[in-house]
C-alpha positions as CSV (number, residue, x, y, z in Angstrom):
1,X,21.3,24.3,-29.5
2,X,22.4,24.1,-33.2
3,X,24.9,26.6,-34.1
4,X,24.9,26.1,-38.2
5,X,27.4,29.0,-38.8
6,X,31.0,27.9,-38.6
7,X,33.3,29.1,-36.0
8,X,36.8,28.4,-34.9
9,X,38.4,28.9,-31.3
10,X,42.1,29.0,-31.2
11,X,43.4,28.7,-28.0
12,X,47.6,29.2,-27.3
13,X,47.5,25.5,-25.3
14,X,45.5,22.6,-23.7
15,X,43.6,24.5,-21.4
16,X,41.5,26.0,-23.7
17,X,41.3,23.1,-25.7
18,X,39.8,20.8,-23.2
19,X,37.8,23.2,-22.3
20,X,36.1,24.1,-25.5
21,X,36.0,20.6,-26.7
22,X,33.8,19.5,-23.3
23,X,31.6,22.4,-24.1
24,X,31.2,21.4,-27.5
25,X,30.1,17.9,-27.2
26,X,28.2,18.9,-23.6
27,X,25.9,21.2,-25.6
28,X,26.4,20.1,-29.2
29,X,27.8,22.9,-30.6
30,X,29.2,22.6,-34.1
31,X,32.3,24.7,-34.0
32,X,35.7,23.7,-34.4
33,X,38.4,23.6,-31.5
34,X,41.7,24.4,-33.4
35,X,44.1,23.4,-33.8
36,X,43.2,19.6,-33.7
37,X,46.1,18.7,-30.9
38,X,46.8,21.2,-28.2
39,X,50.0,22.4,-28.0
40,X,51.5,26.0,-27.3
41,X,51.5,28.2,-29.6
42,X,53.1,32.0,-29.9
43,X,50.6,35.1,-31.2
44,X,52.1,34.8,-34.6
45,X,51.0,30.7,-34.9
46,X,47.9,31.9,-33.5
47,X,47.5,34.3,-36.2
48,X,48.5,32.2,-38.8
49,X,46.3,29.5,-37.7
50,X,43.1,32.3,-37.7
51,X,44.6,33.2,-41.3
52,X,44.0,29.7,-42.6
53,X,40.4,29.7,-41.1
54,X,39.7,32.9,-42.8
55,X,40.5,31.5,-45.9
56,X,38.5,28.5,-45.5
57,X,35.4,31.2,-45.3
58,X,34.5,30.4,-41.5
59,X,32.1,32.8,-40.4
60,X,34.2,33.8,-37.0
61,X,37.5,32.4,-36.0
62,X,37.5,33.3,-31.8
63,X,41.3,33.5,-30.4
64,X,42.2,33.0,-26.7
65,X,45.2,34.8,-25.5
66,X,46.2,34.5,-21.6
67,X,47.9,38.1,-21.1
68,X,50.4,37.0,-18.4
69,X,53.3,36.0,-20.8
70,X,52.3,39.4,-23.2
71,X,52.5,41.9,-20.2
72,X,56.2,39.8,-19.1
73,X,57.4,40.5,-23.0
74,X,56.8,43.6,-24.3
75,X,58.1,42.9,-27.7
76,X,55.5,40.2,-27.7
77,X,53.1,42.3,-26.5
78,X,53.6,44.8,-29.1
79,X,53.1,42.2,-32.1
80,X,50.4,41.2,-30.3
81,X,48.8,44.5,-30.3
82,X,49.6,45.2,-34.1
83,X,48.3,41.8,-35.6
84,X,45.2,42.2,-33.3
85,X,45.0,46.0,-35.1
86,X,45.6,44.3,-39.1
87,X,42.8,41.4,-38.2
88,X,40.0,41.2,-39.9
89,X,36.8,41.7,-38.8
90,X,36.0,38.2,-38.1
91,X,38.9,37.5,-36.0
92,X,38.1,38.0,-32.4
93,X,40.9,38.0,-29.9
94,X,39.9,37.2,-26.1
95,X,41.8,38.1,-23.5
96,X,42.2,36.6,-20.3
97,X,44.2,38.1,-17.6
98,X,46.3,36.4,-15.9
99,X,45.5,33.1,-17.9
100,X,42.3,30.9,-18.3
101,X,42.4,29.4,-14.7
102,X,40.9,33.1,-13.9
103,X,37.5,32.2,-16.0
104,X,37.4,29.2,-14.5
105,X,37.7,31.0,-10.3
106,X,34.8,33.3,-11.7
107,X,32.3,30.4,-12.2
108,X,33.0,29.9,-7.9
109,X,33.1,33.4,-6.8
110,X,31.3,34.1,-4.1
111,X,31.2,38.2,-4.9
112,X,33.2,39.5,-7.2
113,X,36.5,40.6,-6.8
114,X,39.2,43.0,-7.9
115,X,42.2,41.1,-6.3
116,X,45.2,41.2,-8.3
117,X,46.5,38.1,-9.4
118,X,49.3,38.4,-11.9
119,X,50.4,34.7,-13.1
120,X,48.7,31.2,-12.9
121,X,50.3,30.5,-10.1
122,X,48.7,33.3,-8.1
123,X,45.5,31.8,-9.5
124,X,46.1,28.0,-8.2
125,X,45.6,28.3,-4.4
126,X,42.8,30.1,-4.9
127,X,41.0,27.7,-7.9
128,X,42.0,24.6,-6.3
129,X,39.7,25.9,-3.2
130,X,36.7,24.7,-5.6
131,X,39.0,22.5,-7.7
132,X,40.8,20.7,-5.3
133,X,42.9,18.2,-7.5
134,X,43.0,21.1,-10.3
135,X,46.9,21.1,-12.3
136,X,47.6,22.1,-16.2
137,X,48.0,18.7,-17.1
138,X,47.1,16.6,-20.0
139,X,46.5,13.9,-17.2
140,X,43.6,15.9,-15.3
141,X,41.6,17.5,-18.4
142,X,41.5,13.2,-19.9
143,X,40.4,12.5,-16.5
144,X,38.1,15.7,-15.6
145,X,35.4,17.3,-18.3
146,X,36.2,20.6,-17.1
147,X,33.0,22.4,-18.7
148,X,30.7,19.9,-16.7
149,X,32.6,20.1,-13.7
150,X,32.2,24.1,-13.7
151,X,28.8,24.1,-14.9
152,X,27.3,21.4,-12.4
153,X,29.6,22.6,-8.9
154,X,30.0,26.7,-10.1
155,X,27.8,29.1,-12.0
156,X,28.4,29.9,-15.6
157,X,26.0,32.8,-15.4
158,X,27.9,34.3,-13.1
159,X,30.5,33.5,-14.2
160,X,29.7,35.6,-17.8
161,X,28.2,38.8,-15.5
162,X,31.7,39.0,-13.2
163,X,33.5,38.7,-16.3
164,X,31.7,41.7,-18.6
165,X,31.9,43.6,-14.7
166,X,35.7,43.1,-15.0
167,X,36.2,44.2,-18.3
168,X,34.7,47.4,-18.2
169,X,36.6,47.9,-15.1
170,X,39.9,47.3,-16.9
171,X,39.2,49.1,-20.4
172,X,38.3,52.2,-17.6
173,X,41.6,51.6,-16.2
174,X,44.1,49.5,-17.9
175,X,47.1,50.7,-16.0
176,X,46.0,48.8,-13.0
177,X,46.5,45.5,-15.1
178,X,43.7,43.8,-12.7
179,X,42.9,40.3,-13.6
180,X,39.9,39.8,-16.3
181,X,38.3,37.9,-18.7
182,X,36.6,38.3,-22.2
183,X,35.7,35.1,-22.5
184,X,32.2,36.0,-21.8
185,X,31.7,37.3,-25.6
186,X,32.3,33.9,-26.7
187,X,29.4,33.3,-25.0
188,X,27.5,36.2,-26.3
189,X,28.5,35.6,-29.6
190,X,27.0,31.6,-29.2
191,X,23.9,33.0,-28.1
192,X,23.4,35.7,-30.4
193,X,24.2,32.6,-33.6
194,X,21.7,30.5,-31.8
195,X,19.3,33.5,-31.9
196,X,19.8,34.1,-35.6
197,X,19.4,30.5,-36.5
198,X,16.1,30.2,-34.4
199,X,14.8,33.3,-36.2
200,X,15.7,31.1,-39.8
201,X,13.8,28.6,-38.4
202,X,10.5,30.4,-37.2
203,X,10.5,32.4,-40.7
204,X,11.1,28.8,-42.8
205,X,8.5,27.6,-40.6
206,X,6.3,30.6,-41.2
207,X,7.1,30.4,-45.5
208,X,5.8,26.8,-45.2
209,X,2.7,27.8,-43.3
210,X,2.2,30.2,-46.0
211,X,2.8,28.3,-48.3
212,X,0.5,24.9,-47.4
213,X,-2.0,27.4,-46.8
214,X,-1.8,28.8,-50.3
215,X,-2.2,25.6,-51.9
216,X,-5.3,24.9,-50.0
217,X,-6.9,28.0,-50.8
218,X,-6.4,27.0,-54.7
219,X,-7.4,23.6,-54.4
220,X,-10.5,24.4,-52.7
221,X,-11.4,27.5,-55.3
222,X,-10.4,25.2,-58.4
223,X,-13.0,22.8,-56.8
224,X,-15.7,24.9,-55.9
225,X,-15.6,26.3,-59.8
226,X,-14.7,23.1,-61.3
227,X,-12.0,24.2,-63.5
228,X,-10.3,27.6,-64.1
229,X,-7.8,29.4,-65.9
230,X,-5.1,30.6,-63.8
231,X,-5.9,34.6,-64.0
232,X,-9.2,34.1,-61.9
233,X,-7.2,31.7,-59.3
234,X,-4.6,34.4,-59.2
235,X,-7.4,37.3,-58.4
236,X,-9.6,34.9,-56.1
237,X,-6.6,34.1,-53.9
238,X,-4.4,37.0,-54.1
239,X,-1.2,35.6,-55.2
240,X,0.8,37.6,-58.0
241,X,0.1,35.7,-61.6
242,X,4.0,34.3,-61.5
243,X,3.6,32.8,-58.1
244,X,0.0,31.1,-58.9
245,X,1.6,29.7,-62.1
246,X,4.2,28.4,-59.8
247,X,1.4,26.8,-57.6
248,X,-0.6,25.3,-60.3
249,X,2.7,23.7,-61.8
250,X,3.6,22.0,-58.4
251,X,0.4,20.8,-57.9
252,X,-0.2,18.9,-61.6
253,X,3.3,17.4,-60.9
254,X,2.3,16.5,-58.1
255,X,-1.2,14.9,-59.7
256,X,-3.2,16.8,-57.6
257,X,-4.6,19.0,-60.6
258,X,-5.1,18.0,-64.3
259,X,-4.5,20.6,-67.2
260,X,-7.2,21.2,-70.2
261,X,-6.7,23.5,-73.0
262,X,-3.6,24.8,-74.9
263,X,-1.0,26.8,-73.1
264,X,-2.7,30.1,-73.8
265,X,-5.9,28.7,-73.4
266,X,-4.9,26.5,-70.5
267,X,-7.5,25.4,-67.6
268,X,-6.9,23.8,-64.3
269,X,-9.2,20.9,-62.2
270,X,-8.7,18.1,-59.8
271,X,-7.7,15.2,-61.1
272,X,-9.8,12.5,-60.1
């Protein structure tokens, strides 16, 4: 896949780094894991960080927010809520409730499930029965490409339908604060890129078709006539007069047809 439009993901530490930078070199994805050394960083860094992006005219700038720490803090909670409200509409915040461990369970799911799990350490026990050696360490994500190892042992498919499940279920009821994850819009908004750049692709290759075909169809009436003026090409083939003169002028530079006659007067045949 060949995503040609810029995007940046922000995540607050190393967990979503490593695992955004795996899935970018897994399936050559040409976005941006910011910032270039994971650290953690507070909603305001994050913003800033999306701000500088925006600036630098990427197309989308995706920021990853674990909503454990927010629902602990409401005054961090409520910036978070009102610089989500002022960003533009480029910046996309995903939220993951508890924290990013939570995507990960969903890839191993055997159903899904509605269990509450309220910090990343309600998550561990339950990750580490599919990720036995799993721990938020610079040490394991060196040692451990998380996106292969969740790909090739769980299921990323279902791992994106429990997910959009989930968060209907908690936009229908967000007082129940059940665990979730957005990160399947990331996902969708790959895909949908990837879709838009294959259509760019079919209709270039399409405009060449056209194109080649064109030519031909000029070539073979200049030769079947011997020479002609560019109004009867124009007529023969039915190509506007401005796009036939455009034709006609890439063909002699490209020695394929010689010119007789002044401009106004000027005749077209294959140069032998």
């Amino acid at each position: 896949m060949a995503v040609k439009k810029s995007i940046a993901i922000i995540g607050e530490g190393e967990t979503e780094w490593w695992y955004f930078d795996t899935l970018r070199i897994a399936c050559r994805y040409k976005f941006k894991v910011a910032p270039d050394f994971p650290q953690h960083s507070d909603i305001s860094h994050m913003t800033k960080l999306a701000e500088e992006y925006v600036k630098r005219d990427t197309d989308y700038v995706v920021c990853l927010v674990d909503m454990d720490r927010l629902l602990r803090v409401p005054a961090e909670m409520a910036t978070y809520q009102q610089l989500k409200k002022k960003s533009p509409r480029n910046v996309i915040w995903i939220e993951t409730n508890p924290c990013t461990e939570f995507w990960f369970l969903l890839h191993f799911l055997p159903q899904l499930t509605s269990k509450h799990y309220e910090t990343y350490e309600d998550v561990l026990p339950d990750l580490q029965r599919y990720m036995p050696s799993y721990e938020k360490t610079a040490r394991y994500f060196k040692k451990n490409n998380l996106y292969k190892y969740l790909t090739e042992n769980g299921d990323l498919q279902r791992a994106i339908s429990y997910a959009e499940e989930l968060s209907r279920l908690s936009e229908a009821s967000p007082e129940d604060r059940m665990a979730y994850s957005q990160m399947h819009l990331v996902f969708n908004l790959i895909a949908s890129m990837d879709e838009e750049e294959a259509d760019k692709n079919e209709q270039k290759t399409e405009n060449q078709n056209r194109n080649e075909e064109n030519r031909r169809q000029i070539i073979d009436f200049i030769a079947d006539n011997e020479i002609s003026d560019s109004k009867s090409v124009a007529k023969a083939i039915g190509l506007k007069p401005s796009r036939t003169r455009d034709y006609l002028k890439q063909l002699v530079d490209e020695g394929v047809l010689e010119i007789e006659g002044e401009y106004k007067n000027r005749k077209y045949k294959i140069k032998k």
